[in-house]
C-alpha positions as CSV (number, residue, x, y, z in Angstrom):
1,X,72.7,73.9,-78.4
2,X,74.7,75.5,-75.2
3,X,78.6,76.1,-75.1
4,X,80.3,76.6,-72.0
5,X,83.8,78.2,-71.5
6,X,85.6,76.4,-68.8
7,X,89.1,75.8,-67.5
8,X,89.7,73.1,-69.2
9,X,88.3,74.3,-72.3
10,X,84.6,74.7,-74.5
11,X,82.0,72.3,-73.1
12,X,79.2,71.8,-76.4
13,X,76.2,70.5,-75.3
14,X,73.6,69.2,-77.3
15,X,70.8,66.4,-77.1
16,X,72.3,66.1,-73.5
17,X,75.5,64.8,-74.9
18,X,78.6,67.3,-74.4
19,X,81.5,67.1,-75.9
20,X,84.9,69.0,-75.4
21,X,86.8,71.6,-77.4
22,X,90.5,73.1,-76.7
23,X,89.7,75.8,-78.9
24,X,91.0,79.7,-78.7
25,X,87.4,81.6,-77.1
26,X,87.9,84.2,-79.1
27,X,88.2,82.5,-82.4
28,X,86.0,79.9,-81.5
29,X,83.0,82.3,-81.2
30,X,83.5,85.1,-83.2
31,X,82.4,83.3,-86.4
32,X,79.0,84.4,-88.3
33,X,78.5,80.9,-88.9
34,X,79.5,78.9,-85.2
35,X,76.3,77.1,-85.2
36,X,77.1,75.1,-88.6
37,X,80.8,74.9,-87.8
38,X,80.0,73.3,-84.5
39,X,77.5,70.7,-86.1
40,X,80.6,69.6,-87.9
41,X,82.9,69.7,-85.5
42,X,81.3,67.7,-82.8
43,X,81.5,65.0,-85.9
44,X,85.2,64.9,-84.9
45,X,84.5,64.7,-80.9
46,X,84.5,62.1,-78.8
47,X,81.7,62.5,-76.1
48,X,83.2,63.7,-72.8
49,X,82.2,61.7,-69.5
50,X,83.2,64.1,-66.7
51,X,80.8,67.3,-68.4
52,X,79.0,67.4,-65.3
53,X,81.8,67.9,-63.3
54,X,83.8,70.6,-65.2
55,X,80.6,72.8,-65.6
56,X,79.5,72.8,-62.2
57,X,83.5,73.1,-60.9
58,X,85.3,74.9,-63.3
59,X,82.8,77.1,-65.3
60,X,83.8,80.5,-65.9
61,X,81.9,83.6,-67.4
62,X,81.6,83.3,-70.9
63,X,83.8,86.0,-72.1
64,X,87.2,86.4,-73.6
65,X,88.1,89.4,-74.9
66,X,85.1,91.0,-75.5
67,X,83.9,94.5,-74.6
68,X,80.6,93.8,-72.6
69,X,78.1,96.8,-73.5
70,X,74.6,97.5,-72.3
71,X,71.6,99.2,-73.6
72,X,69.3,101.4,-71.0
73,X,65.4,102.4,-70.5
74,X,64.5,99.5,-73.1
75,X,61.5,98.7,-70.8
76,X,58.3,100.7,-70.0
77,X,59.5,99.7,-66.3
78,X,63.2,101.0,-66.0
79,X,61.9,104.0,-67.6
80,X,59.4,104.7,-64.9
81,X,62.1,103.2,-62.5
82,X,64.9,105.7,-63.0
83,X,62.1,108.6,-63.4
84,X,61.8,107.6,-59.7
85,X,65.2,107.4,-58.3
86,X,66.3,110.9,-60.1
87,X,63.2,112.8,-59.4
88,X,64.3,114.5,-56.2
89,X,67.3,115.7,-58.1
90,X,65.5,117.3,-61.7
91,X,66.8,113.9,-64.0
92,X,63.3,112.0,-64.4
93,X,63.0,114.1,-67.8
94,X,66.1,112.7,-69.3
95,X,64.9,108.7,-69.0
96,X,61.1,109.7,-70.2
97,X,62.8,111.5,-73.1
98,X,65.4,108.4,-74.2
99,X,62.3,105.8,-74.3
100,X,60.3,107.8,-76.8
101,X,63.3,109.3,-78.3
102,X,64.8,107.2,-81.6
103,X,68.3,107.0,-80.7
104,X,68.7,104.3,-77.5
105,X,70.6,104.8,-74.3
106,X,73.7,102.7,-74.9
107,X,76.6,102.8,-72.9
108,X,80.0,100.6,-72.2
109,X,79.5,98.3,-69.4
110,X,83.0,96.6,-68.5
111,X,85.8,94.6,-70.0
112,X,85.9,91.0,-68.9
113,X,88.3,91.3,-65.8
114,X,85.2,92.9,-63.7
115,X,82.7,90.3,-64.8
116,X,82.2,87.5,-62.6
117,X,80.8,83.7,-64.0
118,X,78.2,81.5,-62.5
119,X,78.4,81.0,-58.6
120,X,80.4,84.0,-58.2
121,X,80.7,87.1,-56.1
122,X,78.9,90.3,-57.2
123,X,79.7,93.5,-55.5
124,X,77.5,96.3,-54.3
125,X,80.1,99.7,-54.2
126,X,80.8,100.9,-50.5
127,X,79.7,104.6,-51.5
128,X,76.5,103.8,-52.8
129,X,73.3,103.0,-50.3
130,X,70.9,101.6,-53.1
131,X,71.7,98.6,-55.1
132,X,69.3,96.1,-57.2
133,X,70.3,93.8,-59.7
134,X,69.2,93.8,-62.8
135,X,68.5,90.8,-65.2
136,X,68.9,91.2,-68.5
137,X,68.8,88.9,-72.0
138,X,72.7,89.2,-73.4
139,X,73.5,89.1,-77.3
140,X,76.6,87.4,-78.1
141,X,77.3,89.2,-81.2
142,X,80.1,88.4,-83.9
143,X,82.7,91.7,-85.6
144,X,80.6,92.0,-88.2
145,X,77.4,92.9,-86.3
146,X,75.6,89.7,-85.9
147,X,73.5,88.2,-83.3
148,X,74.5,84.1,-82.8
149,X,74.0,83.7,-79.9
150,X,72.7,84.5,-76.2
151,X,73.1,84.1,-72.3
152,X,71.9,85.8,-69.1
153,X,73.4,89.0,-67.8
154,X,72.8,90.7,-64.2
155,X,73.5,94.3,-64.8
156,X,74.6,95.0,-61.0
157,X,73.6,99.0,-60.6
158,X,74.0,101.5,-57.7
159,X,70.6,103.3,-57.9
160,X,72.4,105.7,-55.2
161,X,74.7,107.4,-57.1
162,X,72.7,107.5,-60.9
163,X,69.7,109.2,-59.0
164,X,72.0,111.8,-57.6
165,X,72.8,112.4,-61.1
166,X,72.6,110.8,-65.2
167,X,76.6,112.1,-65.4
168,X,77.1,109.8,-62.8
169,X,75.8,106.2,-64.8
170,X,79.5,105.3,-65.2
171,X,80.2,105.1,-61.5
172,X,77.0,103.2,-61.1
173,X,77.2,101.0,-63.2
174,X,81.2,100.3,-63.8
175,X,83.6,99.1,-61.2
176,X,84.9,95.6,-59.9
177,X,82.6,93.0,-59.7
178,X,79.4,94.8,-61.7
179,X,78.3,92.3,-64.0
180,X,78.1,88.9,-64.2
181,X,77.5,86.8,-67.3
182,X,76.8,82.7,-67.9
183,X,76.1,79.9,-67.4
184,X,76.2,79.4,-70.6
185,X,75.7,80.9,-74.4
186,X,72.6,79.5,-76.1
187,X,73.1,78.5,-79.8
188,X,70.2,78.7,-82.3
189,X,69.6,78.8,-85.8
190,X,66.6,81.0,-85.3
191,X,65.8,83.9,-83.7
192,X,64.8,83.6,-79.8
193,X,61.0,82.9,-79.3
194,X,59.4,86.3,-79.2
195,X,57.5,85.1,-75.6
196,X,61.0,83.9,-73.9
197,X,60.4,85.4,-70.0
198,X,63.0,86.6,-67.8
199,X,63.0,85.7,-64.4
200,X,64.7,87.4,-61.4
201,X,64.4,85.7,-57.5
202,X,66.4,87.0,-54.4
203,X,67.1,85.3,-51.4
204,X,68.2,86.3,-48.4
205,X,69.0,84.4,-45.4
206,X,67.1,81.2,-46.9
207,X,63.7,83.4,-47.6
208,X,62.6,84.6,-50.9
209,X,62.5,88.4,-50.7
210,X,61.7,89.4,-54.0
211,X,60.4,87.7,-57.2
212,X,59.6,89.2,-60.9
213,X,59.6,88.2,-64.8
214,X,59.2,90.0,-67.6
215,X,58.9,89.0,-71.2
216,X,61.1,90.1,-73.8
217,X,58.2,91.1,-76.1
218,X,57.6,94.0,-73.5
219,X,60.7,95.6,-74.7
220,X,60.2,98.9,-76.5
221,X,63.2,98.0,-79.4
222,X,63.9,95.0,-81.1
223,X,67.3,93.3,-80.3
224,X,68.7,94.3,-84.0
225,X,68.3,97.9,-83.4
226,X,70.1,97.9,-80.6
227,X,73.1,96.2,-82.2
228,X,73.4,98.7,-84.8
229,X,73.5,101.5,-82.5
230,X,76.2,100.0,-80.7
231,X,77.8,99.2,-83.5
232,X,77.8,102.7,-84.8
233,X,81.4,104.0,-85.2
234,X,82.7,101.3,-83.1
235,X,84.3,98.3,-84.3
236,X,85.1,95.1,-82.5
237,X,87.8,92.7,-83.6
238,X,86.6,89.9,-81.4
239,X,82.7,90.4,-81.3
240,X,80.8,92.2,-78.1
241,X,78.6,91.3,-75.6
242,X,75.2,93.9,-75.6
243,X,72.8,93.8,-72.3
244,X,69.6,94.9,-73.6
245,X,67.8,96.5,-70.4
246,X,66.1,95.2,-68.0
247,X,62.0,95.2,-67.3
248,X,61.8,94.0,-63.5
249,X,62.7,96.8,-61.2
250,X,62.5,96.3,-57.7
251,X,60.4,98.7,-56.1
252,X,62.2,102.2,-54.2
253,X,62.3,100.6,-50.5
254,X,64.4,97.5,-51.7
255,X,68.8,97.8,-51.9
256,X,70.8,93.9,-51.6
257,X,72.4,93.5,-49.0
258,X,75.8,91.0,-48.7
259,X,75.2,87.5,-48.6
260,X,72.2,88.0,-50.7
261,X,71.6,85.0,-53.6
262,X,70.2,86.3,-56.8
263,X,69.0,83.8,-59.1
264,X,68.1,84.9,-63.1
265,X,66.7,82.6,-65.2
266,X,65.5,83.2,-69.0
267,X,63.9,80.1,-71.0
268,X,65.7,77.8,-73.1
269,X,69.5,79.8,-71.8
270,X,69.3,78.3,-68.0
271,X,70.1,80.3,-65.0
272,X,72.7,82.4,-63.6
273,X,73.3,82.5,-59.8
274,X,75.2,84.5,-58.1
275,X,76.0,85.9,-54.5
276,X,76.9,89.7,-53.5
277,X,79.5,90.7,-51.6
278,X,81.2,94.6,-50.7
């Protein structure tokens, strides 16, 4: 089952039939139990004929007023990636340290006025010469700390200015335009399959520049633990987003460029395109 938060309101999906809620976001999907209180309440629904339509037209990232966070250095290969950007300046010990280390690099990411839906605008920062996406598996998680649901994430990062320096990670990874979330949130009653794969392709100028995947079961920490690190003395009244890390890293002599099309697809979710701009 997918939801997707629109203009004109929450487009369910299921069995390819959608139907159409005018629901408060924030209520709607902060609820430990969504998945059996939408089973109901499609019950009530008439189908909706124009789904198509209002998805491809008038979907928006799927976020209300949640806090989005993100976890760091989760894969073997962003902990040998941001060994290499901060070598030249002594901070390569720091991300070798945090993967072995039991307490995770967690960190807040952005509020839901920088985050940008499918088909829209990513930005690279004007002081920063080194910029990569990065794709990441999202948990939609409820106030009380649990996991119901999940959608794709591109954690935009300027490798620039976190190489110079770790005490710099805020500026690199927080500003207009440095995440984007969608297309949808994936509803399931079980845990996603331990061998989903993340996908990441970037296009420029009509040519495929870079291509990677990753599976989630090469991540060093399970999605629970992460949650209850972030969750550690900090509450949220209307649920959180959580980026778990990402494991394709594009190698030292690759930064986007604008105009470039980044295309991240996870199984059973969909995929999230978007297109960078400065």
């Amino acid at each position: 089952m997918k939801i997707y938060k629109t203009k004109q309101g929450i487009i369910i999906e299921k069995e390819n039939k959608f139907y159409l809620s005018k629901d408060d976001w924030d209520l709607f999907i902060n609820d430990d139990h969504v998945f059996e209180k939408i089973e109901k309440f499609i019950q009530q629904l008439g189908l909706h004929e124009n789904e198509n339509k209002i998805i491809e037209e008038e979907i928006v990232a799927p976020v209300g007023n949640q806090e989005i966070w993100a976890c760091g250095v989760t894969y073997l290969r962003s902990k040998e990636g941001r060994q290499e950007e901060s070598k030249d300046t002594g901070g390569g010990d720091f991300y070798a340290k945090v993967y072995e280390a039991e307490r995770p690099e967690v960190f807040f990411k952005s509020t839901s006025h920088r985050v940008v839906g499918h088909n829209g605008k990513v930005r690279i920062r004007k002081d920063s010469s080194w910029d990569v996406p990065e794709p990441e598996l999202t948990l939609v998680v409820t106030s009380s700390g649990k996991i119901i649901g999940y959608t794709i994430g591109n954690d935009m990062s300027s490798r620039s200015i976190e190489g110079e320096n770790p005490l710099y990670l805020p500026q690199a990874k927080t500003y207009d335009g440095c995440a984007s979330l969608g297309p949808c949130i994936y509803l399931s009653e079980e845990p996603l399959d331990y061998h989903t794969k993340i996908y990441l392709e970037i296009n420029r100028n009509h040519s495929t520049i870079f291509e990677g995947s990753v599976g989630i079961n090469q991540m060093k920490r399970t999605l629970e633990e992460l949650v209850s690190f972030v969750f550690r003395e900090c509450s949220f009244p209307n649920g959180c987003l959580i980026m778990t890390g990402t494991g394709i890293v594009p190698g030292n002599d690759f930064t986007l460029q604008p105009g470039d099309e980044i295309k991240i697809s996870i199984d059973a979710i969909g995929t999230l395109v978007n297109y960078v701009s400065q």
